[in-house]
ChimeraX commands (.cxc) that place a marker at each C-alpha (Angstrom):
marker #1 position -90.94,-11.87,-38.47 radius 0.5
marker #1 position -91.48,-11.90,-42.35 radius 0.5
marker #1 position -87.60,-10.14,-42.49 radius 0.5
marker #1 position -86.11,-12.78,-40.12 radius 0.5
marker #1 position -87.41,-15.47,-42.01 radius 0.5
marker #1 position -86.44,-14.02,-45.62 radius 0.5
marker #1 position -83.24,-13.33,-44.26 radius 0.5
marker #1 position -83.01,-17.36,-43.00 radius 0.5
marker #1 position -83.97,-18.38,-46.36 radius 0.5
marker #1 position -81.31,-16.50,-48.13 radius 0.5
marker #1 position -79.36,-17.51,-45.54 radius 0.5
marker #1 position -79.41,-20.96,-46.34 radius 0.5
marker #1 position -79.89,-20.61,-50.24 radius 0.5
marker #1 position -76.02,-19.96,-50.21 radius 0.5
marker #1 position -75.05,-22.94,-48.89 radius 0.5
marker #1 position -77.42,-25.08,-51.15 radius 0.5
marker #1 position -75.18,-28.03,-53.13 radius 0.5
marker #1 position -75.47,-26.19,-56.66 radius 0.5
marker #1 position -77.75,-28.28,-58.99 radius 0.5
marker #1 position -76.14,-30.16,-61.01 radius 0.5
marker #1 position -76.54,-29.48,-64.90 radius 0.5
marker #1 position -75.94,-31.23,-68.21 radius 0.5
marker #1 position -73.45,-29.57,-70.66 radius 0.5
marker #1 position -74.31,-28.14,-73.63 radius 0.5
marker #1 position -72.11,-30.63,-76.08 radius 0.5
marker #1 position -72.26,-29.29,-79.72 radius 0.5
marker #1 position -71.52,-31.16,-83.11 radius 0.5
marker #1 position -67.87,-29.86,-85.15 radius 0.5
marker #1 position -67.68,-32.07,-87.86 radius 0.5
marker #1 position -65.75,-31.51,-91.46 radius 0.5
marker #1 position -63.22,-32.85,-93.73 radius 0.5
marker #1 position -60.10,-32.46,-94.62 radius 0.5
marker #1 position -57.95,-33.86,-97.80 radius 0.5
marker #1 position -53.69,-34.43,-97.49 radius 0.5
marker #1 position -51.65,-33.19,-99.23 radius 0.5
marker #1 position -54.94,-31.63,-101.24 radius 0.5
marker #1 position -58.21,-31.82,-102.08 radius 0.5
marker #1 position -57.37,-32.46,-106.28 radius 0.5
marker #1 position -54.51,-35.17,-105.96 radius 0.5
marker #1 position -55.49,-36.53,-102.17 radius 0.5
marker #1 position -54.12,-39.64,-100.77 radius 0.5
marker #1 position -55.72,-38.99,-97.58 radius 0.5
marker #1 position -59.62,-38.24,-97.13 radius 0.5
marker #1 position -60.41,-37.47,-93.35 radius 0.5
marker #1 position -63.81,-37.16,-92.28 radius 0.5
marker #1 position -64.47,-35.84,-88.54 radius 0.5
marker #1 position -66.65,-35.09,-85.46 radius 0.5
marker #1 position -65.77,-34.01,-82.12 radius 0.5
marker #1 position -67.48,-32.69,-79.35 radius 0.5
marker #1 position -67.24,-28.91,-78.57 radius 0.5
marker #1 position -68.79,-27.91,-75.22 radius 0.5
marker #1 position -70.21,-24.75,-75.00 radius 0.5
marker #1 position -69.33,-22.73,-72.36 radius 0.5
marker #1 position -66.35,-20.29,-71.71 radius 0.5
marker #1 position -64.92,-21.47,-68.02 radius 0.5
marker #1 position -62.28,-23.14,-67.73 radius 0.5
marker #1 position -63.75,-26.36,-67.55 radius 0.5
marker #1 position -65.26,-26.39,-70.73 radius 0.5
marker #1 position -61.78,-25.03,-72.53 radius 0.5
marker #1 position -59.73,-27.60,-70.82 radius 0.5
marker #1 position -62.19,-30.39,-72.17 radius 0.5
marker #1 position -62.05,-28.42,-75.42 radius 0.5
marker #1 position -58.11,-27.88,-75.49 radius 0.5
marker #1 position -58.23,-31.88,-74.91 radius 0.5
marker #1 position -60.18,-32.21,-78.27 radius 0.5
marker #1 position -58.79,-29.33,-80.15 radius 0.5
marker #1 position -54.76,-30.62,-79.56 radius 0.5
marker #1 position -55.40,-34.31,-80.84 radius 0.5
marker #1 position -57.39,-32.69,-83.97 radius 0.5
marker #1 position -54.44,-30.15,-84.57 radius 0.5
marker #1 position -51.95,-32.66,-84.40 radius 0.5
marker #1 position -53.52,-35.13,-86.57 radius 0.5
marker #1 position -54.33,-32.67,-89.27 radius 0.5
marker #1 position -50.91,-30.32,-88.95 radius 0.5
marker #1 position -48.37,-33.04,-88.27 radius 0.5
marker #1 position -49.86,-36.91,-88.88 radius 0.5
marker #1 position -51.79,-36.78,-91.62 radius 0.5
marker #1 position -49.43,-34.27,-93.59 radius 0.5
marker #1 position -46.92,-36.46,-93.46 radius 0.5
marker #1 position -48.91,-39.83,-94.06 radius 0.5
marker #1 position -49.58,-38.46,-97.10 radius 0.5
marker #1 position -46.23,-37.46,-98.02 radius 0.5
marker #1 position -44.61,-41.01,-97.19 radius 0.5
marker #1 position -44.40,-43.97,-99.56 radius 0.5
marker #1 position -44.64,-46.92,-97.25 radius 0.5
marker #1 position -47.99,-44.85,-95.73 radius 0.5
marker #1 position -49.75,-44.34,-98.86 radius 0.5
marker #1 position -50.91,-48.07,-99.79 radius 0.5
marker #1 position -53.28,-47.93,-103.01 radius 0.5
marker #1 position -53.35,-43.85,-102.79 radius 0.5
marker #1 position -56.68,-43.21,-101.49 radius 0.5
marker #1 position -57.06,-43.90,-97.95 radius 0.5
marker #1 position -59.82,-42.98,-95.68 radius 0.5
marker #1 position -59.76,-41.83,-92.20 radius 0.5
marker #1 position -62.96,-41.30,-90.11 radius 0.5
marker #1 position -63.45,-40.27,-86.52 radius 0.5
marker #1 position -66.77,-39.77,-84.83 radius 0.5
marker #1 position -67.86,-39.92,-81.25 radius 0.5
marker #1 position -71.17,-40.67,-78.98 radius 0.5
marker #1 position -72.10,-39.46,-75.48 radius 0.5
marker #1 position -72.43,-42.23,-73.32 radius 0.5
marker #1 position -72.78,-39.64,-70.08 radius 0.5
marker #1 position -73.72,-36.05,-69.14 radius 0.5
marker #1 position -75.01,-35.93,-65.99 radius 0.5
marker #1 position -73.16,-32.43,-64.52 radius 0.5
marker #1 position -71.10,-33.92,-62.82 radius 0.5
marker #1 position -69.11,-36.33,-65.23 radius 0.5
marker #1 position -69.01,-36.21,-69.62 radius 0.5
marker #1 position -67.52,-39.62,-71.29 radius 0.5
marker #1 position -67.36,-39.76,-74.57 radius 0.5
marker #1 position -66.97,-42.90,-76.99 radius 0.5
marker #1 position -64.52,-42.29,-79.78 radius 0.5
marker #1 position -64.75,-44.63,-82.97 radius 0.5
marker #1 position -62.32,-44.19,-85.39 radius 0.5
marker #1 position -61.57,-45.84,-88.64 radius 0.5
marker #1 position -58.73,-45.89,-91.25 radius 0.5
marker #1 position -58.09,-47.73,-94.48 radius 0.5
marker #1 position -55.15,-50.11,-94.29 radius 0.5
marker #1 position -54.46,-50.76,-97.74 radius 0.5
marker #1 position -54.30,-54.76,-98.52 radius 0.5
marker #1 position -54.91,-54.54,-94.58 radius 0.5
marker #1 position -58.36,-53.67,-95.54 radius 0.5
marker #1 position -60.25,-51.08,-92.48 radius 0.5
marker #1 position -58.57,-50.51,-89.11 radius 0.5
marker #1 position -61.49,-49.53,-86.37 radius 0.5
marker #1 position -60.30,-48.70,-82.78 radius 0.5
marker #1 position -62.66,-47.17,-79.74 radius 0.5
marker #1 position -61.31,-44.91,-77.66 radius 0.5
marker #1 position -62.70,-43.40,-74.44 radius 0.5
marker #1 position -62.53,-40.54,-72.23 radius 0.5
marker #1 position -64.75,-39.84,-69.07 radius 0.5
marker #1 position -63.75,-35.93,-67.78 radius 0.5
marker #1 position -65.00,-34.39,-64.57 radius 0.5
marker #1 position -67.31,-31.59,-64.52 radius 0.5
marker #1 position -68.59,-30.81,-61.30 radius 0.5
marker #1 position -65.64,-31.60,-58.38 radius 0.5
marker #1 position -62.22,-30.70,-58.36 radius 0.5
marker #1 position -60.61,-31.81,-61.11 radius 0.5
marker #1 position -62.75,-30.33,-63.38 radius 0.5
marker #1 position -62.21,-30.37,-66.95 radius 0.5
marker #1 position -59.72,-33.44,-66.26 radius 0.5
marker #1 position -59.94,-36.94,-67.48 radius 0.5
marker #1 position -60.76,-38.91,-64.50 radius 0.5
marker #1 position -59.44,-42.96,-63.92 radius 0.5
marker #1 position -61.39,-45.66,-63.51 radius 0.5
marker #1 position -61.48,-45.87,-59.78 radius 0.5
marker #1 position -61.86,-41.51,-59.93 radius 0.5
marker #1 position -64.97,-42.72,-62.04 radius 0.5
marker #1 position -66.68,-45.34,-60.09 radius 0.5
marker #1 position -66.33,-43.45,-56.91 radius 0.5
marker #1 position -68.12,-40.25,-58.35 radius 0.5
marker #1 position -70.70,-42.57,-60.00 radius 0.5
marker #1 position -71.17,-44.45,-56.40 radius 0.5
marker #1 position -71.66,-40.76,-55.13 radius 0.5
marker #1 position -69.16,-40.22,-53.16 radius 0.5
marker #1 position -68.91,-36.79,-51.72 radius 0.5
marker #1 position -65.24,-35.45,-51.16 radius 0.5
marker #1 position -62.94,-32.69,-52.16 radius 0.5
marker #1 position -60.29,-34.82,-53.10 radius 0.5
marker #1 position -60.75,-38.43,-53.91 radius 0.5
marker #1 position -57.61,-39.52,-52.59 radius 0.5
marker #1 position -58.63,-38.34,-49.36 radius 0.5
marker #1 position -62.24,-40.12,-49.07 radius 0.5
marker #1 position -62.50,-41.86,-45.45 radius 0.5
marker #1 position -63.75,-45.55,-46.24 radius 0.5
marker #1 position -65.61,-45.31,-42.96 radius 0.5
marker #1 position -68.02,-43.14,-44.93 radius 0.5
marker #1 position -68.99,-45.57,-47.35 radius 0.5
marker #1 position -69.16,-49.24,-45.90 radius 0.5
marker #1 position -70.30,-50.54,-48.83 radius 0.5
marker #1 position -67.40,-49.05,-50.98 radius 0.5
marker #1 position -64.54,-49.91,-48.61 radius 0.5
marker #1 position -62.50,-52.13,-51.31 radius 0.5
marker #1 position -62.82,-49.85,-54.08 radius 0.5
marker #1 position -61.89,-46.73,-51.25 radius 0.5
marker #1 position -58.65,-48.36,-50.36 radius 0.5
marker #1 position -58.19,-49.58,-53.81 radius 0.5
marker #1 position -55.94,-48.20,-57.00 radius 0.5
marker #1 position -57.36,-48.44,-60.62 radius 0.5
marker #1 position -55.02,-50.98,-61.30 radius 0.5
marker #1 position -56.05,-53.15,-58.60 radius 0.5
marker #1 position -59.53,-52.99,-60.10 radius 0.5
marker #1 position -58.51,-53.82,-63.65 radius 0.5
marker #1 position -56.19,-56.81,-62.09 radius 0.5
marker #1 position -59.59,-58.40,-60.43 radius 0.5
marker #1 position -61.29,-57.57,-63.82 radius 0.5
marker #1 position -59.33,-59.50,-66.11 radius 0.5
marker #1 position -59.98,-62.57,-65.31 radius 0.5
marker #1 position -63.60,-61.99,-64.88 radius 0.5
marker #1 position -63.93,-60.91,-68.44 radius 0.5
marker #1 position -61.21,-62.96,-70.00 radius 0.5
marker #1 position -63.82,-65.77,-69.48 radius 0.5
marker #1 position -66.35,-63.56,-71.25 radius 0.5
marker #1 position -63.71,-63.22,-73.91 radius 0.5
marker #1 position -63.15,-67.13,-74.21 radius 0.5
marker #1 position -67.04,-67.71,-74.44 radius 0.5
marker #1 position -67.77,-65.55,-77.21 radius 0.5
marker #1 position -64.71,-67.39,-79.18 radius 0.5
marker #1 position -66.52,-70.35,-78.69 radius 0.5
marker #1 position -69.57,-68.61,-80.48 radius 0.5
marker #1 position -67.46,-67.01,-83.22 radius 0.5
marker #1 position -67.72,-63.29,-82.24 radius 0.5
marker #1 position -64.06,-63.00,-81.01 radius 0.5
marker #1 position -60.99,-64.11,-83.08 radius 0.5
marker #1 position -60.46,-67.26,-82.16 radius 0.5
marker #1 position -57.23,-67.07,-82.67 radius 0.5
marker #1 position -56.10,-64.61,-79.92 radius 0.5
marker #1 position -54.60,-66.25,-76.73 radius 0.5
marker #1 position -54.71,-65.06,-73.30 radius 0.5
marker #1 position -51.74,-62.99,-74.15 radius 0.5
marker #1 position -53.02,-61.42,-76.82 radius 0.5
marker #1 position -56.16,-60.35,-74.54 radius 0.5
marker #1 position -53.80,-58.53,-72.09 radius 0.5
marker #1 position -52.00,-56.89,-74.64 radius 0.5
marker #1 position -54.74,-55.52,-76.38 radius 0.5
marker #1 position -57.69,-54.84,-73.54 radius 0.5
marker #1 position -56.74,-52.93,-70.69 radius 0.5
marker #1 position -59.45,-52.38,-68.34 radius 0.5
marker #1 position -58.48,-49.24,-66.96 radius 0.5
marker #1 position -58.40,-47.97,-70.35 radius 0.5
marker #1 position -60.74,-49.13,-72.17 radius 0.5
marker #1 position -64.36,-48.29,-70.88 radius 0.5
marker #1 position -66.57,-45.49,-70.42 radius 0.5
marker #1 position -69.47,-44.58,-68.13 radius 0.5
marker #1 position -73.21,-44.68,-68.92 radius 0.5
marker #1 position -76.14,-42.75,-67.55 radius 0.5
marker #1 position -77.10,-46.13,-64.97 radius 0.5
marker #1 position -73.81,-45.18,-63.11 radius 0.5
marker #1 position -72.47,-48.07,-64.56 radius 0.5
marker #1 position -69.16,-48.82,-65.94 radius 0.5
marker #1 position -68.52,-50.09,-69.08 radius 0.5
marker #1 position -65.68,-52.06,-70.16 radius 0.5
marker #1 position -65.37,-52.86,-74.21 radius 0.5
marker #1 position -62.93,-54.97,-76.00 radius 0.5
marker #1 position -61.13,-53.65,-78.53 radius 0.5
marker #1 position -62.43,-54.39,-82.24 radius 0.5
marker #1 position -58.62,-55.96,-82.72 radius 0.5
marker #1 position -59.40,-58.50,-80.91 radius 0.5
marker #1 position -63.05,-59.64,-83.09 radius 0.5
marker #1 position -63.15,-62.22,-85.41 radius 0.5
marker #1 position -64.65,-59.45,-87.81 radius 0.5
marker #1 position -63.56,-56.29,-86.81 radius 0.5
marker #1 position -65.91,-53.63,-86.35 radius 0.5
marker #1 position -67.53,-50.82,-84.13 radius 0.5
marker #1 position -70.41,-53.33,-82.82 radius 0.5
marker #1 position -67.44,-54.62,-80.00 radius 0.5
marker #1 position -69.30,-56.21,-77.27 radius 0.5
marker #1 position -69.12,-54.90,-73.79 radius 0.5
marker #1 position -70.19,-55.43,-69.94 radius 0.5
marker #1 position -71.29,-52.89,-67.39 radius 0.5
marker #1 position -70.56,-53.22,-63.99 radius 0.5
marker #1 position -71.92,-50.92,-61.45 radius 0.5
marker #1 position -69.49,-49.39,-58.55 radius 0.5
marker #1 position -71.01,-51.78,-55.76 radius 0.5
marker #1 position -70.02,-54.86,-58.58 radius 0.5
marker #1 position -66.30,-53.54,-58.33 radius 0.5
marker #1 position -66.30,-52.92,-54.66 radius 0.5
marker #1 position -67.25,-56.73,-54.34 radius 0.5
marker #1 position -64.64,-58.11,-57.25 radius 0.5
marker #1 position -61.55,-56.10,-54.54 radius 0.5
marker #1 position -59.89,-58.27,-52.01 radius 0.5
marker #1 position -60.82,-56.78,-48.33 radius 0.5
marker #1 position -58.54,-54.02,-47.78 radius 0.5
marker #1 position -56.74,-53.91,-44.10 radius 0.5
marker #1 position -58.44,-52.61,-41.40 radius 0.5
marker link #1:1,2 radius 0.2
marker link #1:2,3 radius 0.2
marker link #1:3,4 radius 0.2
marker link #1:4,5 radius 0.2
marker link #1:5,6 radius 0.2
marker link #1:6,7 radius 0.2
marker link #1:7,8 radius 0.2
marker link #1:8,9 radius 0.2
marker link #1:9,10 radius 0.2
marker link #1:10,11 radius 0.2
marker link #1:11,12 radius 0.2
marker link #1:12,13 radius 0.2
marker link #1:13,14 radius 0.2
marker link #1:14,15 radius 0.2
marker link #1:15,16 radius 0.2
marker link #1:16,17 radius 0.2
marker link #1:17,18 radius 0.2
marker link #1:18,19 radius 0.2
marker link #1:19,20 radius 0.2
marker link #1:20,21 radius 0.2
marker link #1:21,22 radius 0.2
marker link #1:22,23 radius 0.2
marker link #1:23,24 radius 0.2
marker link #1:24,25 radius 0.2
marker link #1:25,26 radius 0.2
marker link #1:26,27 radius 0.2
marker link #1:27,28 radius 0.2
marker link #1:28,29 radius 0.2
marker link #1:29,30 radius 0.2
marker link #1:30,31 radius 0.2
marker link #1:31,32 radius 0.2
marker link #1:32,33 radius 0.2
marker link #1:33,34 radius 0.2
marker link #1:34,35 radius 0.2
marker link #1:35,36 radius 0.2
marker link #1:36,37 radius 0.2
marker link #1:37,38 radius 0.2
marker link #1:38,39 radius 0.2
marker link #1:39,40 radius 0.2
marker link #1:40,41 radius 0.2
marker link #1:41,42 radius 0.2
marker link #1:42,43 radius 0.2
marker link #1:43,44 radius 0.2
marker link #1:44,45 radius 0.2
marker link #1:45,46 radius 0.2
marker link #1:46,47 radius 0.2
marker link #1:47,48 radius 0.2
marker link #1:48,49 radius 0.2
marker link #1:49,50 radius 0.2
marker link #1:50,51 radius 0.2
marker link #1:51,52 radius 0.2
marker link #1:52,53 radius 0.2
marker link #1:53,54 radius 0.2
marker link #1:54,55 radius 0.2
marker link #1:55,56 radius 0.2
marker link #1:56,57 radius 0.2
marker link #1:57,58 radius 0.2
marker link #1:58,59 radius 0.2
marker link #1:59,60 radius 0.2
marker link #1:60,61 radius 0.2
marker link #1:61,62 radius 0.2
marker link #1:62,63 radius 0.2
marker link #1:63,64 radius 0.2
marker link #1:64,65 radius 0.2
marker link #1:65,66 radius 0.2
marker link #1:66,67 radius 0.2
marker link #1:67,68 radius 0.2
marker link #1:68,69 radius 0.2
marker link #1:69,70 radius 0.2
marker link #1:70,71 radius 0.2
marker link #1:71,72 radius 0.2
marker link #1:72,73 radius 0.2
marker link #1:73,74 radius 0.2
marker link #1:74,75 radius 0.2
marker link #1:75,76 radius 0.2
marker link #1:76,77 radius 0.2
marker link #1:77,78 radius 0.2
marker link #1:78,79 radius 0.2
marker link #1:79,80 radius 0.2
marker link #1:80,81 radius 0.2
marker link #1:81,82 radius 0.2
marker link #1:82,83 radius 0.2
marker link #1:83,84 radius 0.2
marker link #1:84,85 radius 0.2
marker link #1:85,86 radius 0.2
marker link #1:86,87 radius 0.2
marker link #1:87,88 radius 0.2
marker link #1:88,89 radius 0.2
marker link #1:89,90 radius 0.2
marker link #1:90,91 radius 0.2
marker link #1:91,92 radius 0.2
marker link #1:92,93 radius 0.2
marker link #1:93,94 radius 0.2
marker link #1:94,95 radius 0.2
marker link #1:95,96 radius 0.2
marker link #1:96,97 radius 0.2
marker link #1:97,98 radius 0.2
marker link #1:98,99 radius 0.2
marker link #1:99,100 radius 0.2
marker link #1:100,101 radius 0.2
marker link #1:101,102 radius 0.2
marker link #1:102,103 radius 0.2
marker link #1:103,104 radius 0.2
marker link #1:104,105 radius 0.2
marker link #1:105,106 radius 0.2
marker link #1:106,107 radius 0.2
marker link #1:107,108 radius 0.2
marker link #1:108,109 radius 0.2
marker link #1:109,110 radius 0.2
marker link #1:110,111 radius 0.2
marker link #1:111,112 radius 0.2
marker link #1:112,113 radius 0.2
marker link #1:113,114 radius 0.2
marker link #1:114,115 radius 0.2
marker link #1:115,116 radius 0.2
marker link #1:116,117 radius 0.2
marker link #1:117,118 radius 0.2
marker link #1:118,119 radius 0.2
marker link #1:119,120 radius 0.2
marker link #1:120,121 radius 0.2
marker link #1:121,122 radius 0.2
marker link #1:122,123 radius 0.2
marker link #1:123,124 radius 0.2
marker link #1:124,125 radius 0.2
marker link #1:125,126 radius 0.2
marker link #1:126,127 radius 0.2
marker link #1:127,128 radius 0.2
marker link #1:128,129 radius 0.2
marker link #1:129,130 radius 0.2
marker link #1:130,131 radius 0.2
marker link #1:131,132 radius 0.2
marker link #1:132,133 radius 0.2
marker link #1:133,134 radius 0.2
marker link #1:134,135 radius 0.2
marker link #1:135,136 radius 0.2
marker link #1:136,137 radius 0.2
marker link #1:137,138 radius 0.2
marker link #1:138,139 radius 0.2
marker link #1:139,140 radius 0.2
marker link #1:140,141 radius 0.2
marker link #1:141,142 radius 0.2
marker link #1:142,143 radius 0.2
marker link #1:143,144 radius 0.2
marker link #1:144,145 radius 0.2
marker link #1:145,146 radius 0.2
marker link #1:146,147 radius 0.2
marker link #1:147,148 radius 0.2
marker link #1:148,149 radius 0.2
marker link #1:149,150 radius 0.2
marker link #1:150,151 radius 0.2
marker link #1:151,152 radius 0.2
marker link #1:152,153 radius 0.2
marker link #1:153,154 radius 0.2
marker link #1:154,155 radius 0.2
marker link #1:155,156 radius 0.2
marker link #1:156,157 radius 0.2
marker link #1:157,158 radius 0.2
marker link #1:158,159 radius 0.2
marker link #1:159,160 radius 0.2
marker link #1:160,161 radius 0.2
marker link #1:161,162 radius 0.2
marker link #1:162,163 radius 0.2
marker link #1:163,164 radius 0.2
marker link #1:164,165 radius 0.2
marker link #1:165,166 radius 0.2
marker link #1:166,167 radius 0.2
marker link #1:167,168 radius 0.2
marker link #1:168,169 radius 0.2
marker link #1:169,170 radius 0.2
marker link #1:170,171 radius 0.2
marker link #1:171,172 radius 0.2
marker link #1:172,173 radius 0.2
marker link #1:173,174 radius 0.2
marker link #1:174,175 radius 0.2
marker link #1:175,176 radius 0.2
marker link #1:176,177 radius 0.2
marker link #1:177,178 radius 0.2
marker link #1:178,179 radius 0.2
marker link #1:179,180 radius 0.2
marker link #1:180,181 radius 0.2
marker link #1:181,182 radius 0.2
marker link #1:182,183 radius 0.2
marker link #1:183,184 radius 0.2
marker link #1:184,185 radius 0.2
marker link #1:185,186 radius 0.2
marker link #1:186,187 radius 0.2
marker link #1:187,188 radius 0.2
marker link #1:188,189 radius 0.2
marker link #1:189,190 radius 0.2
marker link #1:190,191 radius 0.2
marker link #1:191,192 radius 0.2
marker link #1:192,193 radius 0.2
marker link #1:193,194 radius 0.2
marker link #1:194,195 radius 0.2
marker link #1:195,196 radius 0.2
marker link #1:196,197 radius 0.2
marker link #1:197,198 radius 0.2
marker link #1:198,199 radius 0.2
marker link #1:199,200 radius 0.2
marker link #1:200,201 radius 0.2
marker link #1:201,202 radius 0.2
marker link #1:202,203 radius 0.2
marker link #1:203,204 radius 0.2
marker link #1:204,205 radius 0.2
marker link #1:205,206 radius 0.2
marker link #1:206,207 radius 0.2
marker link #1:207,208 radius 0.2
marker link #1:208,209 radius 0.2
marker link #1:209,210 radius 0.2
marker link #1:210,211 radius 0.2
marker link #1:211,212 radius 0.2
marker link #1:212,213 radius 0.2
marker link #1:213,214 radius 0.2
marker link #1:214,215 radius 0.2
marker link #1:215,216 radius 0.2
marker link #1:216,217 radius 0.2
marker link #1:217,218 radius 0.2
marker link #1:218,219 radius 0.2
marker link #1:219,220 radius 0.2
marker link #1:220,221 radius 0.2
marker link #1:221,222 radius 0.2
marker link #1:222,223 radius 0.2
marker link #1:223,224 radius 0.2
marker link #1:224,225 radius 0.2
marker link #1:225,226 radius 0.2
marker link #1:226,227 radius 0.2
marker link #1:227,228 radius 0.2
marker link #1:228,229 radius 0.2
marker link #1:229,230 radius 0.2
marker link #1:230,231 radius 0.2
marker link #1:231,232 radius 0.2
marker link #1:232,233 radius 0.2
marker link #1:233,234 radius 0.2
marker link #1:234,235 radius 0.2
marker link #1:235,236 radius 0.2
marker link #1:236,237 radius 0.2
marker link #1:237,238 radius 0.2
marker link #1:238,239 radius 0.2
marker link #1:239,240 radius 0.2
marker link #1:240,241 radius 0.2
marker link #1:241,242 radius 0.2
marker link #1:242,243 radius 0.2
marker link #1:243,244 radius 0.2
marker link #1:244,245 radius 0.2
marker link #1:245,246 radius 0.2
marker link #1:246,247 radius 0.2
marker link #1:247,248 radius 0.2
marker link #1:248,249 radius 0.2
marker link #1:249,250 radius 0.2
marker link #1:250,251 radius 0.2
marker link #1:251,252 radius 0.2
marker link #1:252,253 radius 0.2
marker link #1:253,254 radius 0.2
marker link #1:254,255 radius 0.2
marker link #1:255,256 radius 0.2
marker link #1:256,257 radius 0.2
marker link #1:257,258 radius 0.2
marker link #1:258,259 radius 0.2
marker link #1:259,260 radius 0.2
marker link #1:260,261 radius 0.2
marker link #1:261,262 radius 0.2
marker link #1:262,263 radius 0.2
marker link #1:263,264 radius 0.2
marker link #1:264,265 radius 0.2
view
């Protein structure tokens, strides 16, 4: 009896959903001077995130990392330093650092902010996100924004192209939906967040609608936070003062669902 009922435990301990686990996300950081570190014109400070880890999920999200560091430092910034109309008043700074906003085994998004000096320009500061899978198919891939809200609404499926809508009621629309269709129904939703806070003086008050469109994108520009949320930022382009503090909104999958038109039955 003891035996039969071992045996059904083990039994049934191999098809257990694996636990889900956090990565382990460690710090590279550094500098680096062009075209040296006695007569430099460009100063580059740096921080990336390096997961630990050798499967292949963790090099793909490291090859992602590792390729826009190599080219910056062995192509870009080489030959920003060796061009006149790139230099401006000779010392230029260029910083890059990042924050997890998620890392909850079974997605990592990470917030880049990155800042260069623009000569007379004075300091450029753009955000830039990524949100990877790490525990479905695509692992080690970036994931779009509907790929993201879906996994965040827990949605259970081998391929999320193939998810039946019947399954989830309450996440019909953003089933039968594309991420494009979700950043169409967001834009005017947070265009009138965008014309409020120029009313208070936070965004440029000079940017029109089409400057909005051209310079937030929402399936772009957002990340995912530990609620399940999703977080859509504006660019800092688009502030009256520039800077890293860029306001944003979080909307939760459900939110989405209910912002899609009714899909056909």
């Amino acid at each position: 009896m003891v035996k039969k009922f071992l045996a059904l435990i083990l039994a049934l301990s191999l098809f257990a959903a694996p636990a889900l686990c956090e990565l382990t996300v460690e710090r590279t950081e550094g500098e680096r001077f062009f075209p040296d570190e006695k007569a430099w014109v460009y100063h580059f400070t740096y921080a990336y995130p390096h997961i630990v880890g050798e499967d292949y999920t963790c090099a793909l999200i490291n090859d992602t990392y590792q390729m826009a560091f190599d080219e910056l430092t062995q192509l870009v910034l080489p030959m920003f330093a060796n061009a006149e109309d790139m230099r401006f008043d000779g010392k230029n700074e260029v910083t890059h650092d990042y924050s997890v906003m998620c890392n909850n085994g079974r997605v990592l998004s990470v917030l880049e902010r990155r800042s260069q000096t623009m000569g007379e320009e004075g300091i450029r500061y753009t955000l830039e996100a990524l949100t990877f899978d790490v525990g479905g198919m695509y692992a080690g891939e970036t994931l779009t924004l509907r790929g993201v809200a879906l996994i965040q609404a827990g949605v259970d499926a081998s391929s999320l192209e193939d998810v039946n809508a019947q399954d989830y009621p309450a996440l019909g629309n953003l089933i039968s939906g594309s991420s494009g269709e979700i950043g169409a129904a967001l834009i005017p939703v947070l265009y009138q967040e965008f014309a409020h806070l120029q009313e208070e003086g936070v965004m440029d008050p000079e940017k029109t609608y089409d400057d909005f469109v051209m310079e937030f994108s929402p399936t772009r520009d957002f990340y995912t936070d530990e609620n399940g949320d999703l977080v859509f930022f504006f660019p800092p382009a688009l502030m009256a003062e520039p800077s890293f503090d860029a306001l944003a909104f979080a909307f939760s999958p459900e939110r989405l669902n209910e912002l899609l038109p009714a899909g056909e039955e």
